[in-house]
C-alpha positions as CSV (number, residue, x, y, z in Angstrom):
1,X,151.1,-50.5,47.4
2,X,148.4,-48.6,45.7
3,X,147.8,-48.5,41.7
4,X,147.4,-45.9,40.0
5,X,143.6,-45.5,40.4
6,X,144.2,-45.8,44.0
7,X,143.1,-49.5,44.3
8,X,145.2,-52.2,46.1
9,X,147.6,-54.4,43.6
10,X,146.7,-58.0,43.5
11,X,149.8,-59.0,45.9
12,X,148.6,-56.7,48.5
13,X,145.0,-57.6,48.7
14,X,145.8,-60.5,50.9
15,X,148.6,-58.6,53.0
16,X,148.2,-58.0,56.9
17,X,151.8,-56.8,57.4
18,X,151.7,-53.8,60.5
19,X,148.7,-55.3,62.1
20,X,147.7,-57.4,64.7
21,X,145.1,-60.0,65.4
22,X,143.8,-62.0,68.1
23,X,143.0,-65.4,67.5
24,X,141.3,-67.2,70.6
25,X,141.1,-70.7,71.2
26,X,144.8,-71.0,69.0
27,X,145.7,-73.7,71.0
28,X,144.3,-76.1,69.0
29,X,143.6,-77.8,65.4
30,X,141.5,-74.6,64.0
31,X,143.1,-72.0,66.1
32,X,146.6,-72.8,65.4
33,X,145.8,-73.2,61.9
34,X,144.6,-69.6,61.8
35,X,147.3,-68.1,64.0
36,X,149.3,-69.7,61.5
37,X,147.8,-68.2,58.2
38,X,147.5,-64.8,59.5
39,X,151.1,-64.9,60.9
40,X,152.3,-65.7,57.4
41,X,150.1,-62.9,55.6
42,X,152.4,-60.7,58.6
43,X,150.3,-59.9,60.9
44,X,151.4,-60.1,64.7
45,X,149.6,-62.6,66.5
46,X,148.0,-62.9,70.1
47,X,147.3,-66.6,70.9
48,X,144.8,-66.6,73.4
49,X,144.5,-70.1,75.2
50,X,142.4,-71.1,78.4
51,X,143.6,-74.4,79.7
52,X,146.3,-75.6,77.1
53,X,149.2,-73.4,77.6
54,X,151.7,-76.6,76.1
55,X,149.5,-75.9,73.4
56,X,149.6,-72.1,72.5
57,X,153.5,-72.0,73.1
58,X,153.6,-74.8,70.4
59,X,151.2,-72.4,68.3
60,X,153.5,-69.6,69.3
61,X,157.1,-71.5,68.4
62,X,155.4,-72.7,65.2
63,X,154.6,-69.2,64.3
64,X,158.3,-67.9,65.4
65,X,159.6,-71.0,63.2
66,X,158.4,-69.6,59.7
67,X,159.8,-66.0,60.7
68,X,156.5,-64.5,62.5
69,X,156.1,-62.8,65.9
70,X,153.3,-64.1,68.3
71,X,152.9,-64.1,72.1
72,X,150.2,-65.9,74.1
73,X,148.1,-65.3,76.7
74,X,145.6,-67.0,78.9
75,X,142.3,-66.1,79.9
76,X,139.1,-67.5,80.6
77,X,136.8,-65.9,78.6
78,X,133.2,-67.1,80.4
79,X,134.3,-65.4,83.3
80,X,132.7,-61.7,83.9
81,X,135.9,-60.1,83.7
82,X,137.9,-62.5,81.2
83,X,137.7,-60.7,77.8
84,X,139.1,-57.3,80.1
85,X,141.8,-59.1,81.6
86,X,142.9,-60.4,78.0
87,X,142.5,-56.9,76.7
88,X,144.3,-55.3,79.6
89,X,146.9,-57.7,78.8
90,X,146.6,-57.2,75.1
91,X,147.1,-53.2,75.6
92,X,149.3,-53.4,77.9
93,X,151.8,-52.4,75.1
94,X,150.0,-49.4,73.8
95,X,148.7,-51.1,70.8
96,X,145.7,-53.2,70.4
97,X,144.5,-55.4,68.0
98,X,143.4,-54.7,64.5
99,X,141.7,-58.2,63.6
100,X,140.0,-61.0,65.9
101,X,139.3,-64.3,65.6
102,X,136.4,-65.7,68.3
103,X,137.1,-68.8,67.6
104,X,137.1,-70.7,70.9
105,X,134.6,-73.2,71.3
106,X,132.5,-76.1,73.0
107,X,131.1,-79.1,71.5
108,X,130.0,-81.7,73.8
109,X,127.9,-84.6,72.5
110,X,124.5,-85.4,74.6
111,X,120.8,-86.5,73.5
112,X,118.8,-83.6,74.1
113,X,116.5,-85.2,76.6
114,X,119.9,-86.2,79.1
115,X,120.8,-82.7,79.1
116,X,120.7,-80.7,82.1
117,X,119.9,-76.6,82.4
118,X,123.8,-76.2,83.5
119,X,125.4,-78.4,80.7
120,X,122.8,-76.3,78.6
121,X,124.3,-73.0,79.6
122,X,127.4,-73.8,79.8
123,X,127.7,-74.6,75.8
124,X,126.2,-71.3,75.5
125,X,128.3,-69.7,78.0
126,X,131.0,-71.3,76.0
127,X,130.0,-70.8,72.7
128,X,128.0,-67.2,72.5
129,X,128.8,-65.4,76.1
130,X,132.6,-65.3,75.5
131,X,132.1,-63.9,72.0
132,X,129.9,-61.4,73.1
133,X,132.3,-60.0,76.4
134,X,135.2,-60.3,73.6
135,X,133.5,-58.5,70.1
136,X,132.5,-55.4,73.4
137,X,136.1,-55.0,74.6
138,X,137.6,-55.7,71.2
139,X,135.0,-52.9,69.6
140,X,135.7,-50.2,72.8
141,X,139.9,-50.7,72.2
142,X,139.5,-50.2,68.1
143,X,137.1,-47.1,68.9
144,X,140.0,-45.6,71.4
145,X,142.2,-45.9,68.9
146,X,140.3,-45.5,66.4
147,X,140.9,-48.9,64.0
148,X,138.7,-49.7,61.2
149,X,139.1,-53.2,62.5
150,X,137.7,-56.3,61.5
151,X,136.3,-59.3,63.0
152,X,135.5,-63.3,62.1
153,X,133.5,-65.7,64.6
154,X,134.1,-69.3,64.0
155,X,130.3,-70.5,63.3
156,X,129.8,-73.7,61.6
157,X,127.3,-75.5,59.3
158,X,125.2,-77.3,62.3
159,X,124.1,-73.5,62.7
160,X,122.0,-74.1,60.0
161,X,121.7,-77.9,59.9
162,X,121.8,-79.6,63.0
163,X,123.2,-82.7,64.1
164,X,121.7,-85.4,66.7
165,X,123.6,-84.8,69.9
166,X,124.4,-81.4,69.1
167,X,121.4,-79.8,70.1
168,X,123.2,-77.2,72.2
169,X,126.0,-76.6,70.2
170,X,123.9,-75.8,66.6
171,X,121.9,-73.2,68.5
172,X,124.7,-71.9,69.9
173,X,126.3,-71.8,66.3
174,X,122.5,-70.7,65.2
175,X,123.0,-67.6,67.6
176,X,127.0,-66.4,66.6
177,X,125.5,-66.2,63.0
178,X,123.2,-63.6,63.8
179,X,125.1,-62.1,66.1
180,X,127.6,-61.5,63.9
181,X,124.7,-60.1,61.4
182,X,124.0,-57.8,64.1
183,X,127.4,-56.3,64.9
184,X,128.3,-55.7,61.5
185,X,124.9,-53.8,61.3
186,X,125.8,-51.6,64.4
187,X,129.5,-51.0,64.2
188,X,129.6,-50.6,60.3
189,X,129.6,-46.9,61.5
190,X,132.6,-47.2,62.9
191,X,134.1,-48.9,60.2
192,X,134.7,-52.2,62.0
193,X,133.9,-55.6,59.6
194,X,132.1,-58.4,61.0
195,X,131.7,-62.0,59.4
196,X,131.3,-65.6,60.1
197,X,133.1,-68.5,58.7
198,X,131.2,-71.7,58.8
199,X,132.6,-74.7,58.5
200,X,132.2,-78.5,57.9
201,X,133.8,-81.7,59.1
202,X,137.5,-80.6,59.3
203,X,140.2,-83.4,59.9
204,X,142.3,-84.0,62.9
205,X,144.6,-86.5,64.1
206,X,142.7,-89.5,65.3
207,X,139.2,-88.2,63.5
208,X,138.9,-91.0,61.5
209,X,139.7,-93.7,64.5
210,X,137.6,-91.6,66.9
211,X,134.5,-91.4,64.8
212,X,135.3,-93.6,61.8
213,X,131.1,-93.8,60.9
214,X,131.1,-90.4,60.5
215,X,134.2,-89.9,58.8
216,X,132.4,-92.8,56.1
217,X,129.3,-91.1,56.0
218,X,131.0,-87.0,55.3
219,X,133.2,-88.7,52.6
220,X,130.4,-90.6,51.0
221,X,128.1,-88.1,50.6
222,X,130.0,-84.6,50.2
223,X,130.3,-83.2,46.8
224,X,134.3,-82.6,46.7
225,X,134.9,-86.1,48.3
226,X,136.9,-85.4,51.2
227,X,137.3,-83.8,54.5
228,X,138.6,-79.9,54.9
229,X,141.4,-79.4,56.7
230,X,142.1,-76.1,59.3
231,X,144.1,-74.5,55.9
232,X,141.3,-74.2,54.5
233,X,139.1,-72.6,57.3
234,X,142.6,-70.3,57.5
235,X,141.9,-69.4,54.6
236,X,138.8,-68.2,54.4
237,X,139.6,-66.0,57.8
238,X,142.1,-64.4,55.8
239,X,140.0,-63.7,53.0
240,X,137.3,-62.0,55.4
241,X,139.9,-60.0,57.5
242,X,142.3,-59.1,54.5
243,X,141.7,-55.8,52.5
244,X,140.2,-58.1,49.9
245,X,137.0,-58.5,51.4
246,X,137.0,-54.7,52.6
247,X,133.4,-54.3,51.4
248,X,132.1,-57.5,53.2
249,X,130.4,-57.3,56.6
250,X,127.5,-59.3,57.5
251,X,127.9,-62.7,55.5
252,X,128.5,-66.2,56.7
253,X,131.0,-67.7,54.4
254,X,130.5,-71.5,54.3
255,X,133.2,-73.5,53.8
256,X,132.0,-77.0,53.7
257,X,132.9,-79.3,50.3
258,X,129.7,-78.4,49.0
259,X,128.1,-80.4,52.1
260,X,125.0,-77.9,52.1
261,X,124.6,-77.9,48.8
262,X,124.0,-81.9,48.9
263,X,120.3,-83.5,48.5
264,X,118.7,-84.1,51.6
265,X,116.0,-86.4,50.7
């Protein structure tokens, strides 16, 4: 509901009831915690899964659990023809999506001399091709129906401060950045939103038994003390695609603990 000076209230700012949003890779941690989030400010949700379809029903009943409406659908979105199928699928019901959510994602760990070309590509293939065939077949159903959509790509700090091991995947996060930069500065004219949401060490079950060093060095050294959780990357998707942020395209919101703000020497 509008005031009187035609400016959304306060309780509406955050409200996505009558949409739709796409959230890829909501099979998991991140992506279910984001299905989750956007489902609860009303939007309908399409969880997109490739392998893990146990997975994104679990994200689907969780969502039908608190009241919400979400259907999944698989696809594999390095293949040439992937982010069609999914928007074929998508459409299928006369109605596309208003929001998405690239958030599907690689992240092997190798020392940068073991590497091979192919494990090389296939990070990027993983990591910046799928987004790209995606933001083109989300951009060319918003323009049909003409939707001043908006969309968030899953980035994360090692784009801009990288981690041993992770040579691939920071310069894959590196690129989504400015690719995201550079969408917002093409499609502004249509009045479809694009930002990035990067963030830091986010818990998970196990995380502290699977990489207990790392967990010990985050908590040691990051400002807030602790680790983020996938509420809090939510979050900050929700903020970007909301009408709250509907004069924000272009910016990488990092959502870390204060991590990059912490003294590196």
């Amino acid at each position: 509901m509008a005031s009187s000076n035609g400016r959304l209230q306060v309780g509406d700012l955050l409200n996505l009831s009558g949409s739709r949003a796409l959230v890829t890779g909501a099979s998991g941690n991140i992506g279910r915690g984001i299905a989750l989030r956007l489902a609860e400010a009303g939007a309908k949700i399409v969880v997109h899964y490739f392998k893990d379809e146990a997975g994104a029903q679990e994200t689907v009943a969780a969502i039908a659990a608190n009241g919400g409406e979400a259907n999944a659908i698989q696809a594999d979105l390095q293949a040439a023809n992937g982010a069609a199928n999914l928007f074929a699928a998508i459409d299928s019901s006369g109605v596309t999506v208003n929001y998405v959510v690239n958030n599907a994602a690689a992240q092997p760990v190798q020392a940068l001399e073991e590497m091979s070309a192919e494990e090389w590509r296939a990070v990027m293939a993983a990591n910046l091709d799928g987004v790209f065939r995606v933001t083109q077949a989300a951009v060319e159903a918003m323009k049909q129906q003409q939707i001043a959509g908006a969309v968030v790509n899953i980035a994360s700090i090692e784009g801009s401060d990288p981690a041993v091991g992770h040579s691939h995947y920071s310069t894959s996060k590196a690129g989504l950045i400015m690719f995201t930069r550079t969408c917002a500065l093409e499609y502004g004219a249509a009045g479809i939103r694009f930002n990035s949401v990067s963030p830091g060490l986010i818990d998970r079950q196990g995380l502290d038994r699977d990489w207990p060093d790392g967990v010990e060095r985050w908590l040691g050294k990051a400002p807030l003390g602790q680790l983020g959780e996938s509420s809090d990357v939510a979050n900050a998707v929700l903020f970007l695609l909301s009408p709250a942020a509907r004069w924000i395209s272009g910016t990488n919101l990092i959502v870390d603990g204060g991590m990059s703000s912490a003294s590196r020497w």
